[in-house]
OpenMM code with the backbone's topology and positions (N, CA, C; nanometers):
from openmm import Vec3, app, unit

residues = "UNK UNK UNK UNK UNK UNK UNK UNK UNK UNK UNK UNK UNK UNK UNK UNK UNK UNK UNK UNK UNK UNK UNK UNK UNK UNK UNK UNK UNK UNK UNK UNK UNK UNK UNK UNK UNK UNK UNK UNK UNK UNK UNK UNK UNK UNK UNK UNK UNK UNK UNK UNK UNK UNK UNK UNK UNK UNK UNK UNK UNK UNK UNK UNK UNK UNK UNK UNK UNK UNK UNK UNK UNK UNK UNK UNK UNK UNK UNK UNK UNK UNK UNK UNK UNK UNK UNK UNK UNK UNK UNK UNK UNK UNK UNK UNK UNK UNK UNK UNK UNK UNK UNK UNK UNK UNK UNK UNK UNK UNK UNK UNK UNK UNK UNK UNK UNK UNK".split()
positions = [
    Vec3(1.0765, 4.2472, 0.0700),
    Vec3(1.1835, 4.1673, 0.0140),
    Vec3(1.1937, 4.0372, 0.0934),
    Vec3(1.1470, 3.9085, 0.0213),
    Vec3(1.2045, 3.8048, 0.0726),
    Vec3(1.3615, 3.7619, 0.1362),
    Vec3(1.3791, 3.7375, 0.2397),
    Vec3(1.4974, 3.6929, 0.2976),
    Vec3(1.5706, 3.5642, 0.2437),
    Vec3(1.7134, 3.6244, 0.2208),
    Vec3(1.7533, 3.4621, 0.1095),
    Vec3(1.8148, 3.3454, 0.2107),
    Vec3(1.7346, 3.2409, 0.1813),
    Vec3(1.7645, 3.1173, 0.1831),
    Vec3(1.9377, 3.0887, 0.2194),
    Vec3(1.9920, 3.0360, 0.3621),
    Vec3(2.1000, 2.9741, 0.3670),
    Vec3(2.0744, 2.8243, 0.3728),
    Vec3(2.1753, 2.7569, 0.2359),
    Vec3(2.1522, 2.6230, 0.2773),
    Vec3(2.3051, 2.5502, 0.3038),
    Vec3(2.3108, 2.4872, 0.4170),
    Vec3(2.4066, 2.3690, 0.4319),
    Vec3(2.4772, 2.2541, 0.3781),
    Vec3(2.6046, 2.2473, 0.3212),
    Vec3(2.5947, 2.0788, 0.2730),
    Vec3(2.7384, 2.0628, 0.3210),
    Vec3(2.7058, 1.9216, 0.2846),
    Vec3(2.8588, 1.9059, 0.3669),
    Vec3(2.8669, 1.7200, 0.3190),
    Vec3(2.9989, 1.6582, 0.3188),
    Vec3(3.0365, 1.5408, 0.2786),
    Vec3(3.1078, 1.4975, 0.4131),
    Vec3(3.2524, 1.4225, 0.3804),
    Vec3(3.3111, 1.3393, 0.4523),
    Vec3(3.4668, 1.4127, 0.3966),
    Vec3(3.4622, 1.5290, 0.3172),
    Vec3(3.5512, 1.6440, 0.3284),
    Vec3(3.5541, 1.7989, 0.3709),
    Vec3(3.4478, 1.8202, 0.3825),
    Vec3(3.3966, 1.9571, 0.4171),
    Vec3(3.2478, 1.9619, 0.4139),
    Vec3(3.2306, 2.0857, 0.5383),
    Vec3(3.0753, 2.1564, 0.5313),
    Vec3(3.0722, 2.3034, 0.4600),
    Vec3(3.0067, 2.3427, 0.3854),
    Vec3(3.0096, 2.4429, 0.2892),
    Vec3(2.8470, 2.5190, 0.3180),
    Vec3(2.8281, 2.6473, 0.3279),
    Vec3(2.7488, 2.7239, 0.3177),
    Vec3(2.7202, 2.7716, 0.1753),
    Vec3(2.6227, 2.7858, 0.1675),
    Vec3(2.5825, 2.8663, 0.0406),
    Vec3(2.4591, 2.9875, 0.0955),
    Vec3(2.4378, 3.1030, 0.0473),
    Vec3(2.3765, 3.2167, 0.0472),
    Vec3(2.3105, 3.2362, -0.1090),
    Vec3(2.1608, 3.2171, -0.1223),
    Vec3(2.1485, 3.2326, -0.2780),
    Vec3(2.2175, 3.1606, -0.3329),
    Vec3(2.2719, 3.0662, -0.3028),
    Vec3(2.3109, 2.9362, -0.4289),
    Vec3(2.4573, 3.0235, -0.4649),
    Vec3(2.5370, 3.0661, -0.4131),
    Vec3(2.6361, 3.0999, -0.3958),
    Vec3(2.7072, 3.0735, -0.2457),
    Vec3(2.8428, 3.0439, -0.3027),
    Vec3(2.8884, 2.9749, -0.1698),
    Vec3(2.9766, 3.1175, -0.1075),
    Vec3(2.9209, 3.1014, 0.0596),
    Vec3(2.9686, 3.1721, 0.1266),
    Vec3(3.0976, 3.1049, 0.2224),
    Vec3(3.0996, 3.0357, 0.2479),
    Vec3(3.1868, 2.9845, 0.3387),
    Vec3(3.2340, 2.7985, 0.3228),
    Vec3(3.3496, 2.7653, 0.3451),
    Vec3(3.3957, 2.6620, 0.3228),
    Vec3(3.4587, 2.6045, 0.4607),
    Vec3(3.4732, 2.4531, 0.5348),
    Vec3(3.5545, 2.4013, 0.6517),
    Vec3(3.5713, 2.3115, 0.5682),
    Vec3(3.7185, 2.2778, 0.5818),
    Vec3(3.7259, 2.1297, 0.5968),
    Vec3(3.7370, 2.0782, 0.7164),
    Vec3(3.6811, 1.9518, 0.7219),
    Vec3(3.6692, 1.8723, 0.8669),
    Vec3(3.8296, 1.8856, 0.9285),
    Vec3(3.8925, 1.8213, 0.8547),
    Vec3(4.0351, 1.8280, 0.9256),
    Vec3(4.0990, 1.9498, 0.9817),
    Vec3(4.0124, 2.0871, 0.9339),
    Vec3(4.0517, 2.2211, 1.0310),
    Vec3(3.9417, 2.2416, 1.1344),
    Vec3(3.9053, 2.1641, 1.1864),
    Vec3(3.7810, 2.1732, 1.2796),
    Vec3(3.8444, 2.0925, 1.3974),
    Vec3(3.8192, 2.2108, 1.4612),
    Vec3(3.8809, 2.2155, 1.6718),
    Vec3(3.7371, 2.0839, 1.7359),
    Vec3(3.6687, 2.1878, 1.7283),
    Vec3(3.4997, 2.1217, 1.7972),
    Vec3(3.3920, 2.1694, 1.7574),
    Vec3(3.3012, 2.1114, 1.7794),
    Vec3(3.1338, 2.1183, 1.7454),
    Vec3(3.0524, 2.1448, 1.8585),
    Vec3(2.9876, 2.2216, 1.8750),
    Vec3(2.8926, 2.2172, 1.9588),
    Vec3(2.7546, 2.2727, 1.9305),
    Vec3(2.6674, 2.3348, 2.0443),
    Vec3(2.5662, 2.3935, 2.0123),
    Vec3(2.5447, 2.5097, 2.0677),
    Vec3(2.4556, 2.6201, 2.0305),
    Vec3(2.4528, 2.7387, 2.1462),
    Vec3(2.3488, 2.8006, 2.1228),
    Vec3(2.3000, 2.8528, 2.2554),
    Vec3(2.1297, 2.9301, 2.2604),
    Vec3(2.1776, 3.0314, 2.2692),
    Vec3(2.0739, 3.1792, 2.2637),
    Vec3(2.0742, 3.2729, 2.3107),
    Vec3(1.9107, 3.2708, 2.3887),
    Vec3(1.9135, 3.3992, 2.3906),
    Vec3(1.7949, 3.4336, 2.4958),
    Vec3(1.7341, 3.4875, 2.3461),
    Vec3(1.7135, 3.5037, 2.2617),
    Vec3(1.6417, 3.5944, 2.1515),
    Vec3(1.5086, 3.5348, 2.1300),
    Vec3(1.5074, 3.4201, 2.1323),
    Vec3(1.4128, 3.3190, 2.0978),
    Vec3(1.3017, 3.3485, 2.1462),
    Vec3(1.1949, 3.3297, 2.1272),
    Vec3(1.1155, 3.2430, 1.9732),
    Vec3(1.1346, 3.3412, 1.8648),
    Vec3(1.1248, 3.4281, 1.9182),
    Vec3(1.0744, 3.5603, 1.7702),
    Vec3(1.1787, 3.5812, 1.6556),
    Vec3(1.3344, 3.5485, 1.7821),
    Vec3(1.4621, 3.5769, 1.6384),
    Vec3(1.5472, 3.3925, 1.6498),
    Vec3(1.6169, 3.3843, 1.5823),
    Vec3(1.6683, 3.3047, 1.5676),
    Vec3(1.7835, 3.2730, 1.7068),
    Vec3(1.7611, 3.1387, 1.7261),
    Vec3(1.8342, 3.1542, 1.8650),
    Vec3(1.8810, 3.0361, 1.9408),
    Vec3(1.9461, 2.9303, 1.8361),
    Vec3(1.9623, 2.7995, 1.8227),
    Vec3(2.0799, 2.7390, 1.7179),
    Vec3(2.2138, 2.7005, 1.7313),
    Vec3(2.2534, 2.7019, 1.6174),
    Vec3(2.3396, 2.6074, 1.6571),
    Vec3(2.4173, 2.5469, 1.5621),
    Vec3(2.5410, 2.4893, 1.5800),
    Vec3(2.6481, 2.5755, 1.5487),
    Vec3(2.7294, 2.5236, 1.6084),
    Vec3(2.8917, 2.6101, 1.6479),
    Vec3(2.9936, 2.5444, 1.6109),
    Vec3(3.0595, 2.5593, 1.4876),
    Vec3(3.1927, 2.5250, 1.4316),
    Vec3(3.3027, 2.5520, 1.4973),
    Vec3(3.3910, 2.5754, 1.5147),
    Vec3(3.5514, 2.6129, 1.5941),
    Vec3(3.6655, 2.5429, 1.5335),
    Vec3(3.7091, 2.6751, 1.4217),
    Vec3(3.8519, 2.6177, 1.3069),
    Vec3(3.9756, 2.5708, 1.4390),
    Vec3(4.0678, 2.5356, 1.3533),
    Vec3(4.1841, 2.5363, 1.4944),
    Vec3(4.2530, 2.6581, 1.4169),
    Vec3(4.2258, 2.7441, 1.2994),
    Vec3(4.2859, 2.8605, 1.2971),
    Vec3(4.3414, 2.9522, 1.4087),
    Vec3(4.4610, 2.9855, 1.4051),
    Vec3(4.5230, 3.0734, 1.5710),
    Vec3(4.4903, 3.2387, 1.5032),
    Vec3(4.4118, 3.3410, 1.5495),
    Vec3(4.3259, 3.2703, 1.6339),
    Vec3(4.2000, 3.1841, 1.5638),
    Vec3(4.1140, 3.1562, 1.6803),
    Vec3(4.0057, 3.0575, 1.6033),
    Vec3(3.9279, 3.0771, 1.5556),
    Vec3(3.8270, 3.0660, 1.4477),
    Vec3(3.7186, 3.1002, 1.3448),
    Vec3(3.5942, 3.0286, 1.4151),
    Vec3(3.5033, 3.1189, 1.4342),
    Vec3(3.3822, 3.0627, 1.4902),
    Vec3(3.2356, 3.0363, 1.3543),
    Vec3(3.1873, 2.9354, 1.3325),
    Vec3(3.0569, 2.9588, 1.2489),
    Vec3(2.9663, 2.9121, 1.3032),
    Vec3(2.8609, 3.0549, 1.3096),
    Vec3(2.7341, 2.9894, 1.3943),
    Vec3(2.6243, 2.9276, 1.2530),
    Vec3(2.5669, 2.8327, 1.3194),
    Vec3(2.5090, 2.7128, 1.1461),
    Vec3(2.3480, 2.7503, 1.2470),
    Vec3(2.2280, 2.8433, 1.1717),
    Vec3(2.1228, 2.8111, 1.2214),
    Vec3(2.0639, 2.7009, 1.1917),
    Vec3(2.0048, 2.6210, 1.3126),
    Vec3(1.9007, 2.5017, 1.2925),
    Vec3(1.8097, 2.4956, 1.2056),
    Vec3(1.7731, 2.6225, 1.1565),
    Vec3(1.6845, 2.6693, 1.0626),
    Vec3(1.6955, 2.6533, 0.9389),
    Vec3(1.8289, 2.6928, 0.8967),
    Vec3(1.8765, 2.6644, 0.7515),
    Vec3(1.8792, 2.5216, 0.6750),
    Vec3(1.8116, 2.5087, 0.5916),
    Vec3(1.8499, 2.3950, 0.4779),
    Vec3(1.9633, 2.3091, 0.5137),
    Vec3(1.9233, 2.1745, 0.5170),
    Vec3(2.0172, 2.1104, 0.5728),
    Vec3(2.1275, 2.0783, 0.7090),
    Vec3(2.0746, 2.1771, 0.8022),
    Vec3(2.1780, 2.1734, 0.8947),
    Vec3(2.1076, 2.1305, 0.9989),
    Vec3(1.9770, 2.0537, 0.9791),
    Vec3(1.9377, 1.9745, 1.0812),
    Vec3(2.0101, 1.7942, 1.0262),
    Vec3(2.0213, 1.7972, 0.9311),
    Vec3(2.1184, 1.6804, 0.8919),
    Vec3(2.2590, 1.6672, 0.9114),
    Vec3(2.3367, 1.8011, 0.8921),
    Vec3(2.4324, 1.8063, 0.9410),
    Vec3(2.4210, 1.7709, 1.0757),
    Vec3(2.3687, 1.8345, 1.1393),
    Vec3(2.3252, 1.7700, 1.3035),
    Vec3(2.3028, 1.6733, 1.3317),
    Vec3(2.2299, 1.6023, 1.2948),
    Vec3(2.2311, 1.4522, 1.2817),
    Vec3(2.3620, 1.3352, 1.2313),
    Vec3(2.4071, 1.4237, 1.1295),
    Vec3(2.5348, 1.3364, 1.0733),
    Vec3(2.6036, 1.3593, 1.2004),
    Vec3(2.6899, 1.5183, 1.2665),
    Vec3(2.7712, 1.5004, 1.3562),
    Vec3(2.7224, 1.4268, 1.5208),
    Vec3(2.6295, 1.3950, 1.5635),
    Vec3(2.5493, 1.3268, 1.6498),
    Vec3(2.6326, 1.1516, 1.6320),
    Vec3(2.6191, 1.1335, 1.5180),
    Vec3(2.6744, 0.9904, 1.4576),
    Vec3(2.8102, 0.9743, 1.4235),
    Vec3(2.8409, 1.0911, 1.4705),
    Vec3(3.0326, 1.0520, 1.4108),
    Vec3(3.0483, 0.9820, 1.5741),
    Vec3(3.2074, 0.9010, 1.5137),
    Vec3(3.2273, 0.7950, 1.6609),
    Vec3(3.2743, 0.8918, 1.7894),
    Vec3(3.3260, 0.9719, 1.7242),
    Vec3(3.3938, 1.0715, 1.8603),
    Vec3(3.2898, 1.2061, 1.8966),
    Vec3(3.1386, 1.1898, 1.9039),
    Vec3(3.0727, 1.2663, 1.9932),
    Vec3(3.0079, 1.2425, 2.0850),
    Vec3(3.0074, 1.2889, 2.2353),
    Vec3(2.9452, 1.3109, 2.2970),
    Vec3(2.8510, 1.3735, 2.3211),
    Vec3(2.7708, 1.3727, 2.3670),
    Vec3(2.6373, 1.4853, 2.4337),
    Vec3(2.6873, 1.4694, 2.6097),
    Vec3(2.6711, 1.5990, 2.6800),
    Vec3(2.7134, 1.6290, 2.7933),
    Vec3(2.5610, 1.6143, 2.8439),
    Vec3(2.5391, 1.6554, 2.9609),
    Vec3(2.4689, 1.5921, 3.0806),
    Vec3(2.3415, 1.6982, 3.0281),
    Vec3(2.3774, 1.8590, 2.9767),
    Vec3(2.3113, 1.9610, 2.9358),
    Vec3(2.2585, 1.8861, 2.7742),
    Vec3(2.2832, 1.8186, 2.7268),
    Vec3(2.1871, 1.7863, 2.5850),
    Vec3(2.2755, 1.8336, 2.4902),
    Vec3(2.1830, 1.9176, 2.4145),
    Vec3(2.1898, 1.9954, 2.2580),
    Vec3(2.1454, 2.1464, 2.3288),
    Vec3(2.0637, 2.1716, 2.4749),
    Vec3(2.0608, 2.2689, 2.5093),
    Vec3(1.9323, 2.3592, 2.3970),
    Vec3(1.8356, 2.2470, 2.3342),
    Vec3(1.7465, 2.2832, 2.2829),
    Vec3(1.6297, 2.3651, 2.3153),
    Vec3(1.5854, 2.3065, 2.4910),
    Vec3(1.5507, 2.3824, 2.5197),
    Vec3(1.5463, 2.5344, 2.6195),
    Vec3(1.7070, 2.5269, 2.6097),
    Vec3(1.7411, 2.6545, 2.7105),
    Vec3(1.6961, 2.7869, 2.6630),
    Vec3(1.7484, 2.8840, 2.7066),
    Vec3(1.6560, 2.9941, 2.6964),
    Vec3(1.8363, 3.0840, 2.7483),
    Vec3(1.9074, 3.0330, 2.7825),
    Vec3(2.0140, 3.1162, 2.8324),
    Vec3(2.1498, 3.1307, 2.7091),
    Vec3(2.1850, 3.2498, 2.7125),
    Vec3(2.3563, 3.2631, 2.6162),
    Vec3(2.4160, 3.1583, 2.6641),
    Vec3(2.4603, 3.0378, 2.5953),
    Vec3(2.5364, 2.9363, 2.6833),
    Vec3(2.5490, 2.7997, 2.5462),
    Vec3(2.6539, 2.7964, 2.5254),
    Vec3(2.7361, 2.6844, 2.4557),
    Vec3(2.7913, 2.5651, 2.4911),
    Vec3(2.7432, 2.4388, 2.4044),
    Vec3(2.7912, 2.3171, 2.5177),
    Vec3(2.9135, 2.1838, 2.3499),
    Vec3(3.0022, 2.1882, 2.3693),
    Vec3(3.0670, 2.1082, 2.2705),
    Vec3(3.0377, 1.9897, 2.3338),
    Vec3(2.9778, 1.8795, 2.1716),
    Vec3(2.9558, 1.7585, 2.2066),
    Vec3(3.0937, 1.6449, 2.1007),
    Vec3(3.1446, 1.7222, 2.0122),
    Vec3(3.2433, 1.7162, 1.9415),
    Vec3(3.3880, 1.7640, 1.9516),
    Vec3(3.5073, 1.7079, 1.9770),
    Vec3(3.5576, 1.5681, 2.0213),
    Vec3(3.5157, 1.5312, 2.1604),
    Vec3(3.4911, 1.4379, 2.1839),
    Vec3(3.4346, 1.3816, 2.3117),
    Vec3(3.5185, 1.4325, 2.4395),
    Vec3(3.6336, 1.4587, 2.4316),
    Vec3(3.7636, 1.5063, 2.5002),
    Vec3(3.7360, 1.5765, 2.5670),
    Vec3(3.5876, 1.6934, 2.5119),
    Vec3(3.6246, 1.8042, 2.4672),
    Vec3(3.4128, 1.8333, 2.5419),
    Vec3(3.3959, 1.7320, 2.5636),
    Vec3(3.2557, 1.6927, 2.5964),
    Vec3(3.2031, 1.8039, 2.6791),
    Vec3(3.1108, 1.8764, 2.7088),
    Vec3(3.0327, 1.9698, 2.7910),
    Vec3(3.0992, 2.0901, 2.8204),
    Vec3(3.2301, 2.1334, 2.7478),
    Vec3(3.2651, 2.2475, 2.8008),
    Vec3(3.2515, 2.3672, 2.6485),
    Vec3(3.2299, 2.4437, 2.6792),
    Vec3(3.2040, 2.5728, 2.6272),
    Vec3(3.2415, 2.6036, 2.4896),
    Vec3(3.2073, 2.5685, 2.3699),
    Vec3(3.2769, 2.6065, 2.2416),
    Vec3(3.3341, 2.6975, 2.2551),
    Vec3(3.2929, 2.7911, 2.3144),
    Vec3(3.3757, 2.9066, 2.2516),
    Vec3(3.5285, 2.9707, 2.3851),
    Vec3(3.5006, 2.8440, 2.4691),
    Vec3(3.5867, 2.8744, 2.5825),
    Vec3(3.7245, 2.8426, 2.5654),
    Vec3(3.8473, 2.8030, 2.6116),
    Vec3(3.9759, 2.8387, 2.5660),
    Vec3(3.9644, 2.6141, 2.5743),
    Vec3(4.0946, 2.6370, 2.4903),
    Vec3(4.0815, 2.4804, 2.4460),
    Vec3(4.1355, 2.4047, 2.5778),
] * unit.nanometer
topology = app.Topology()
chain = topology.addChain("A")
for resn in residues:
    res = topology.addResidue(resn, chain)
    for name in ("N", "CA", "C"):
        topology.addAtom(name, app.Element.getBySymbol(name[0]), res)
């Protein structure tokens, strides 16, 4: 059985998932805490690279976006270009190899831990 296709899209109101051309998940930007990125150790063989959403939902909603999926190397690129991101001293953390999360989105908010307390 082929594995289905997640693809990414997203505007200048929301990023939206789809699964099979059915939508799985919806943000709007304006409920979005921070952005970042995060490795695991799984890599190369499993997937192990993603971007990291963070709702300001109490508590907070995490979506991990693989690099892999349709479109979410553009999304990556779009949020790279918004005015309020930073990249911390650690990168995108592309090529780490360790469990470890770095927010480059709001700049405020620059090199510390997506998933760590705000």
């Amino acid at each position: 059985m082929k594995p289905q296709q997640v693809e990414i899209a997203f505007d200048n109101k929301a990023i939206v998932a789809f699964n099979a051309g059915v939508l799985n998940w919806e943000i709007e930007w304006s409920n979005i805490e921070r952005i970042g990125y995060r490795t695991t150790g799984n890599g190369p063989w499993q997937d192990d690279y993603f971007l990291v959403v963070r709702t300001k939902d109490k508590p907070a909603r995490f979506y991990d976006i693989s690099l892999d999926w349709k479109g979410a190397k553009e999304l990556s690129t779009f949020i790279d270009r918004l005015p309020d991101t930073k990249l911390p001293p650690e990168g995108k953390l592309a090529n780490s190899t360790k469990n470890i999360s770095v927010t480059v989105w709001p700049s405020a908010k620059s090199g510390q831990s997506v998933e760590g307390n705000s």
